[in-house]
Each structure stands twice: as C-alpha cells, then as structure tokens.
C-alpha positions in Angstrom: 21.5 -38.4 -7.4 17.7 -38.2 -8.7 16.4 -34.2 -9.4 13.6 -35.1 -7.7 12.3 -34.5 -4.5 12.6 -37.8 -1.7 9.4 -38.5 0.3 10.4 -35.9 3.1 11.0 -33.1 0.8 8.1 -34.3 -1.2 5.8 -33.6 1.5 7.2 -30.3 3.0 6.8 -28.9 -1.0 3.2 -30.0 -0.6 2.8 -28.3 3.1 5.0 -24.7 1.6 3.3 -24.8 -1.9 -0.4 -25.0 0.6 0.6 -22.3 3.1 2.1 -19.7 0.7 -1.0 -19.9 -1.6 -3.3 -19.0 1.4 -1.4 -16.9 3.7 1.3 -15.5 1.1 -0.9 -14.6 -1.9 -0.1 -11.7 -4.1 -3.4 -9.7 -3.0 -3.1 -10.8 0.9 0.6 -9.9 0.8 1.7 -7.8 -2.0 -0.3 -6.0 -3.1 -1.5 -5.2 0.6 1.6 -3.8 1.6 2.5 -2.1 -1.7 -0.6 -0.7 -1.9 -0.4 0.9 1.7 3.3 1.9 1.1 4.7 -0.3 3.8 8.0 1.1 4.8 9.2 -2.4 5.8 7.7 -4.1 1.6 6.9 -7.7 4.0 4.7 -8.9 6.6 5.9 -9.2 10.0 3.1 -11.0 10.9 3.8 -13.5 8.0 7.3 -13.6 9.3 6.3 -15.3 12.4 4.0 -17.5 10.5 7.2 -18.4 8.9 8.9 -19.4 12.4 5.5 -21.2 13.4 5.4 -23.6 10.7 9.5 -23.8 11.1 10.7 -22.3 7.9 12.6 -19.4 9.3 15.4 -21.6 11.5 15.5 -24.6 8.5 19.2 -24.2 8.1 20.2 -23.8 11.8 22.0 -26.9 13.1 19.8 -28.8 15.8 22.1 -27.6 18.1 21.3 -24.1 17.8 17.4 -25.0 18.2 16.9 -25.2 14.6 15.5 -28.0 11.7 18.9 -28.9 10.8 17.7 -29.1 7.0 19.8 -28.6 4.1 19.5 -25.9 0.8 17.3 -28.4 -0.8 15.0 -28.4 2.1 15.1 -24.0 1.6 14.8 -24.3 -2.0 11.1 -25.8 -1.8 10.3 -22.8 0.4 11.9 -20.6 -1.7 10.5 -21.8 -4.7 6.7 -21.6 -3.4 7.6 -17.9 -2.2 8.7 -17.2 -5.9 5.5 -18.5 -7.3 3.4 -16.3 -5.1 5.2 -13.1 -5.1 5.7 -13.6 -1.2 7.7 -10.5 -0.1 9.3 -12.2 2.9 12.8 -11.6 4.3 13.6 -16.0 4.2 16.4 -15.5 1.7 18.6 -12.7 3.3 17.5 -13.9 7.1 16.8 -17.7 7.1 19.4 -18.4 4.0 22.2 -15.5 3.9 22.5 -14.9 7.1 22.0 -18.0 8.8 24.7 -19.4 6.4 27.0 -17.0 8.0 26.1 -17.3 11.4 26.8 -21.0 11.2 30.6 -20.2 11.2 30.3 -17.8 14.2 31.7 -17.9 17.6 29.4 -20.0 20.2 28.3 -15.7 21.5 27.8 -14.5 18.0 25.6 -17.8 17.5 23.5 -17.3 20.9 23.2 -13.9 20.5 21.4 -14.0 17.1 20.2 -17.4 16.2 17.5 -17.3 18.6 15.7 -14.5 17.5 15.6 -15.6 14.1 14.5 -19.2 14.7 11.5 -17.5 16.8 10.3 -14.9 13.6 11.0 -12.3 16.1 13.9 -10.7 14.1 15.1 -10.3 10.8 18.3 -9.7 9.2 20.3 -9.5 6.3 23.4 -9.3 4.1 25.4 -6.4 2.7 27.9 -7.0 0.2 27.8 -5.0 -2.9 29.3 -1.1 -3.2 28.0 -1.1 -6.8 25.1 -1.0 -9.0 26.4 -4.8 -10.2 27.3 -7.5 -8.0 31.2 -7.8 -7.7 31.8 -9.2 -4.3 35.4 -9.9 -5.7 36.3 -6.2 -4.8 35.5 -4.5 -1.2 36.4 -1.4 -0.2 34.2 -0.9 3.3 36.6 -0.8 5.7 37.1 -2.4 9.2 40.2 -0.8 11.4 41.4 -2.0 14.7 40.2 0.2 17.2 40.7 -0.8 20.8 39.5 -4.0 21.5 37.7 -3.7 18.3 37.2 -2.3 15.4 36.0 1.0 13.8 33.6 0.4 10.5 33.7 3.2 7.8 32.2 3.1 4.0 29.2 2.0 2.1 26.9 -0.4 0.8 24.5 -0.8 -1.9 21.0 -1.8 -2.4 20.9 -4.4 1.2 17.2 -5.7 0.9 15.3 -5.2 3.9 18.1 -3.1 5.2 16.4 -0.5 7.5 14.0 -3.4 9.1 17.0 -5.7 9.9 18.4 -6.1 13.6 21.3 -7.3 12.6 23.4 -6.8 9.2 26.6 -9.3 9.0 28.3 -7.2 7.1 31.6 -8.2 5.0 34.4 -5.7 5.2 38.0 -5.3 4.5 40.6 -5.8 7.2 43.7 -5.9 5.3 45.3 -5.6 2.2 43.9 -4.2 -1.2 40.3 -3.6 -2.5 40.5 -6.3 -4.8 42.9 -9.0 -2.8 41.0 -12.5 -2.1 42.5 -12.4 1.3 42.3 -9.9 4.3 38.0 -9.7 4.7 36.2 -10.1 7.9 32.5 -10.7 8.6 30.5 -8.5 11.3 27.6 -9.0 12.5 26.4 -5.1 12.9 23.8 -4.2 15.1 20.6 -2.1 14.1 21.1 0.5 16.8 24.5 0.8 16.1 25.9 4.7 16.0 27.3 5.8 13.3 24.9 3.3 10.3 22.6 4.9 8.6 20.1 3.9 6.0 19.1 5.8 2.5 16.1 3.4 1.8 14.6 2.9 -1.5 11.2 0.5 -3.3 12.7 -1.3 -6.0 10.7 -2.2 -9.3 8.7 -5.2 -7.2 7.9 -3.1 -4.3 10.3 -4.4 -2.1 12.8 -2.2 0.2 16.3 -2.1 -0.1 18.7 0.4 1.4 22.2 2.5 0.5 23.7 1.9 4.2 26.8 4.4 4.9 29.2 3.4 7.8 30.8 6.6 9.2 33.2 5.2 11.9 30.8 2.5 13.5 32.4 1.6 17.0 32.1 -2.4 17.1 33.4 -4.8 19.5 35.4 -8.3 19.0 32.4 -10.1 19.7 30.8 -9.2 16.4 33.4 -11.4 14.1 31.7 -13.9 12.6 34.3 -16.2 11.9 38.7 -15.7 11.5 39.6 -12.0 11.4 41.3 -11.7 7.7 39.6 -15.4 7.1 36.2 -14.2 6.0 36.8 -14.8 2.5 35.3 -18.9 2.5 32.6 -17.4 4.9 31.4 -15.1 2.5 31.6 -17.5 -0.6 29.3 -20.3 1.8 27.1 -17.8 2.2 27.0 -16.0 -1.5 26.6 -19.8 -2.8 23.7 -20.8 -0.5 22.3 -17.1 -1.7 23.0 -17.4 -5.2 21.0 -21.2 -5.2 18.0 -19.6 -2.8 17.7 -16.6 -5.5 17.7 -19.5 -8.3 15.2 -21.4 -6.4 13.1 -18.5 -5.9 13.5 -17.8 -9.6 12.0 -21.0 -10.6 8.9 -20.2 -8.8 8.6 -17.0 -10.3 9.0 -19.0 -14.0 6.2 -21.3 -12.7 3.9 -18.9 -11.1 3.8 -16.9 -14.5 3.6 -20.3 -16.8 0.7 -21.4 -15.0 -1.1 -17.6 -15.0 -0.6 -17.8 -18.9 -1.7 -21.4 -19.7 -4.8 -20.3 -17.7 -5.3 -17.6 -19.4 -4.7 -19.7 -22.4 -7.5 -21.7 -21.6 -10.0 -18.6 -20.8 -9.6 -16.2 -23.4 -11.4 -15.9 -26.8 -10.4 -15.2 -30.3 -11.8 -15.2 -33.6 -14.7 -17.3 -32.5 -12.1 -20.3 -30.5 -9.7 -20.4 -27.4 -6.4 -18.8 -28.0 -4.9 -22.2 -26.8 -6.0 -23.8 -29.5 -4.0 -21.7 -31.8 -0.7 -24.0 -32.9 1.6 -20.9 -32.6 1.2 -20.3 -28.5 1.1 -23.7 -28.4 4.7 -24.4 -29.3 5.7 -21.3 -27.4 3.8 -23.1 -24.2 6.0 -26.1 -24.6 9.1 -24.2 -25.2 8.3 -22.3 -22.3 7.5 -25.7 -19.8 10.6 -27.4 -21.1 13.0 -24.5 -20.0 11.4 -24.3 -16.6 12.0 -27.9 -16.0 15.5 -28.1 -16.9 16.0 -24.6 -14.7 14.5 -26.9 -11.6 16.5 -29.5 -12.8 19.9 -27.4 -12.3 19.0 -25.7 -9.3 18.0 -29.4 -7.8 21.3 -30.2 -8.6 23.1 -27.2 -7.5 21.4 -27.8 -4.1 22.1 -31.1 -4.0 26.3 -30.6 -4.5 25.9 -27.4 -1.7 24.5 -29.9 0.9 26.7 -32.6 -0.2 29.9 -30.2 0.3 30.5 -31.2 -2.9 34.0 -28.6 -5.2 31.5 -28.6 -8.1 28.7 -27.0 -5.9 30.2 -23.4 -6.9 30.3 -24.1 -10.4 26.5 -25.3 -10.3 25.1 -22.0 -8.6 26.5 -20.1 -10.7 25.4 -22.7 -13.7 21.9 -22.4 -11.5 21.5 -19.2 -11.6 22.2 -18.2 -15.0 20.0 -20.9 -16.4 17.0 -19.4 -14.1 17.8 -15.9 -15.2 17.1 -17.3 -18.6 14.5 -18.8 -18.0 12.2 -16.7 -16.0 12.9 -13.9 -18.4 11.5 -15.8 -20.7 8.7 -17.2 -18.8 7.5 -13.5 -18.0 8.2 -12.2 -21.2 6.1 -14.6 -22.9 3.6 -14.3 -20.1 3.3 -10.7 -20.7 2.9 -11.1 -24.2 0.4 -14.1 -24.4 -2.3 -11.4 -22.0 -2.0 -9.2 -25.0 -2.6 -5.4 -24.1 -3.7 -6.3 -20.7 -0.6 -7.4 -19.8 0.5 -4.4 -19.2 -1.8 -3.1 -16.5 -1.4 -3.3 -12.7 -4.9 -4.9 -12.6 -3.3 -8.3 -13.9 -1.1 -9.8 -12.1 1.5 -10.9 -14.7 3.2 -7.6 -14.2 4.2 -8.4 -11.2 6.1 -11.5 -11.7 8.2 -9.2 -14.6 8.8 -6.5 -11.9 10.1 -9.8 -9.1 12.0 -11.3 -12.1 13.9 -7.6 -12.9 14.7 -7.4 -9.4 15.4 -11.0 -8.6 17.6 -11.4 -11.5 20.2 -8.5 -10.3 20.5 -9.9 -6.7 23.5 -11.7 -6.4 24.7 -11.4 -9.6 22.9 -11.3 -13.1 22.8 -14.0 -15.9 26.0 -12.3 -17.3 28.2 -12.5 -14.3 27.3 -16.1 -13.5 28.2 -17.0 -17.6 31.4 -15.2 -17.2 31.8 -17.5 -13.9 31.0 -21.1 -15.6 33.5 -19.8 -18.5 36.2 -19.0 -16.1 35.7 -22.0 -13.7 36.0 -24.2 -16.8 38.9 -22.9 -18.7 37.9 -20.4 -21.0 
C-alpha cells in the first residue's frame, strides 16, 4: 500500500491544511484563549466550525449520521491541527471517544453520537491513575449496584475533562488491578453526582483534569460494550488514540521545520544568511528526513488500523515512538536555530516545544511504546 495520500485524501489535506491556517492559527486560537485564561484551553466556536466542515463525526459510521471515514482520513486533520497549535478537543471527542462509542449499544450510540457529530458536545477519555500511561493496570472501580453500577476511584490528567459532557470511562468490574480481563467501559455523564473535577493548564496551555469518582450511581444503559469484555474496546480506542496523537505529532515536527527554515532564510550573520552556513544546513536535512519517515510510519500505522490489519498494534506503537523522536528533535533544533530568541513567548517556536512536551506523554511516551515494539517482537 503507497504512504501517500489517494486523490480523496489528497484533497481533504488541502481543504484541513487551508481551514486550520485561517480559522485555527496560533494567535486566533492559542494564544487568544491562553492569553485570557480560558477555563475550557479551546474554542467552542471552533468546535462547531469543526462539525460545519464535517471533521468532528469523520469516524462515525454513515449509519449513525456520520462521514464514515477511516484513521487516515483523521490523521490529515489531525496533522494540520498539530502544525497550527489548534487547541481543539478532535482527538479525545472525534477520535477516542467516537472509537468507543462505535461498540456501544444502539441507546448508548443515539444518546451521544448526535451531539458530537453536530459540534454541540464534547467529550473525552479517562484512562490513566498515574503520572505515566499504564493502561495495563486499573484500579477505578465499577460495582454492581441495583440495576447498575456504583463508580468509585480516580483518574489522572483527562484532557478537556471538566468541559466534557460525557467521559467513557474504563473501570474494573472484576478480578485484579493488573488482570487483562474483567474491565468495562461507561460512558459517564457530566452532571453525574458524585464526579468531581481538580482541573489543571498543562505546559501548552491546555486543560486537563484529576477526576475523583466517589460512589457515582450509573445505570446499565451507560456500558459501552460486554460488561467484563471492555478490554478489546479499550485497546481499539487506545490504538486509534495512540495513531491520532502520532499524527498530530507530525504536524507539530512540520509546523516547527517550516518556522526554522524560514527563519533560516530571514536572519543575518556575519554579513550573509544563516542558511547559507553548511553546518544548519545538514542539520536542516537531517531534520526533513526524520519528519518524512515519521509521516511515513504513521501513514502506515493508519493504513493497517483501517485495514483491521494484527500488525496495526505493533505499528502505533512503532508510530508513535518514531514521532516522539522526531518532533523532539524538530523542536529542539527549532529552538536552537532562533538562537536566544527562541526562548521568549514573543516567538512562537516555544510553543510547538511546550505541544510536543505535552503531546509526547499522552498516551504513552517514546519509552513505553519502544518497550511495546521490543515486547511484541520477541525481545
């Protein structure tokens, strides 16, 4: 299969890559709602832009009212986001959590897709009960309480928690904290009693939140999915995340490699154009080959998700660690290329090492995914 883009995707990169650079620039979106100390970090006007021009329902079957696209399709959008900075909820609403909701109950699918297809709600995703990503062990706990079940523990750092409507929230129902089996999906209300929020700004100015169930009263209508079967649920979803974030990540390598060659281009030293100087030169192409092969993998990784391919795990993972790489080095260099100026808010280049930082933890850092590919081949 090619890793490149067909004529379809071809021109919805053109359409996303147009629209994010007008409506989703750093200083329209960003830096607007940092600088006013948004308590939601995103736009919600932006969000229903989002709906207008179809991104937000991309991976909703056709049946459910959505564009019945594929990962690929959300990895263009994704990518453009990255390259602007965007703050936008599309990877825990339109990626995360629509991933999950596809394997809900014909209610669960009603109740929420419809919202989210319209950019009238958000939602997202908790998982971790850590600092690090280990969605291997869960300890939040789901009892059988009537009809239904009673929620009680914490998560960790749930982006855009407190401005969600809905959190599909993965819990244990049985067995040990670390046992593959026995975890169930729920799709958890905003107004539910008992959930409350400790929010917090990350480094790149977006919000996440500690969320702390204390004996949340749900009802059987919020399983998304088998009771005790939420296990393949939650790796769908954590691969179609883990390729989004990858996605994203390339677009945060690109948006930095193009604000340095610029600046490349612009600034003066010693009498001639600091591009000019053999040295940054090679770093330049260093740097523009490892972006390519990091859009190269995540391609691919999106490619085998669609495809339903066994290998498709593997490749996230391989995806996402090869990003990590990457844009860490494509902000790093970027940072040091401005020279001293780099290091002020007044440039922009600081920014893409503060989305990179944050960007690079969600879902699991360079390190965890590594340790994955070594596992999943043998080693």
């Amino acid at each position: 299969m090619p890793l490149y883009y067909d004529d379809d995707q071809a021109m919805l990169a053109e359409t996303a890559q147009q629209f994010m650079a007008e409506e989703g620039a750093i200083a329209k979106q960003l830096r607007h709602w940092r600088d006013r100390d948004c308590k939601d970090g995103f736009g919600h006007g932006l969000w229903k832009q989002f709906a207008e021009m179809g991104f937000t329902g991309m991976l909703v079957g056709e049946d459910d009212g959505g564009l019945g696209m594929g990962n690929v399709e959300a990895g263009i959008v994704l990518e453009n986001i990255g390259r602007n900075l965007t703050p936008s909820p599309f990877l825990s609403s339109s990626v995360l959590a629509a991933t999950a909701l596809k394997h809900g109950s014909d209610d669960v699918r009603g109740r929420w897709l419809p919202g989210l297809i319209e950019g009238e709600k958000v939602y997202t995703v908790a998982i971790d009960e850590g600092a690090k990503h280990r969605p291997e062990t869960i300890a939040c706990k789901a009892e059988k309480s009537g009809n239904g079940f009673r929620l009680s523990g914490k998560k960790d750092f749930v982006v855009y928690g407190a401005s969600s409507e809905m959190i599909v929230v993965a819990a244990r129902t049985s067995g040990d904290d670390s046992d593959s089996d026995g975890i169930t999906l729920f799709a958890v209300p905003q107004d539910a009693d008992g959930m409350s929020h400790d929010s917090v700004r990350l480094v790149d100015s977006s919000m996440a939140s500690h969320v702390t169930f204390d004996g949340v009263e749900l009802d059987g209508d919020a399983v998304i999915g088998e009771v005790d079967g939420g296990r393949d649920v939650l790796n769908a979803m954590l691969m179609a995340g883990r390729v989004g974030a990858a996605a994203e990540g390339v677009g945060v390598a690109q948006g930095a490699m193009d604000m340095t060659i610029d600046y490349l281009k612009q600034r003066k030293q010693f009498g001639k154009l600091i591009g000019e100087f053999q040295a940054l030169q090679h770093r330049a192409a260093h740097l523009y080959s490892e972006v390519e092969i990091a859009r190269a993998v995540t391609i691919k990784a999106a490619q085998l998700l669609d495809g339903g391919s066994e290998k498709a795990d593997f490749m996230a993972s391989v995806a996402k660690a090869k990003v990590a790489k990457a844009a860490g080095l494509a902000v790093k260099e970027g940072v040091q290329m401005h020279g001293g100026i780099g290091m002020t808010d007044e440039y922009d280049i600081g920014l893409y090492m503060k989305r990179d930082r944050a960007l690079q933890e969600f879902l699991g850092d360079q390190y965890y995914h590594a340790g994955r590919v070594a596992e999943m081949s043998g080693y």
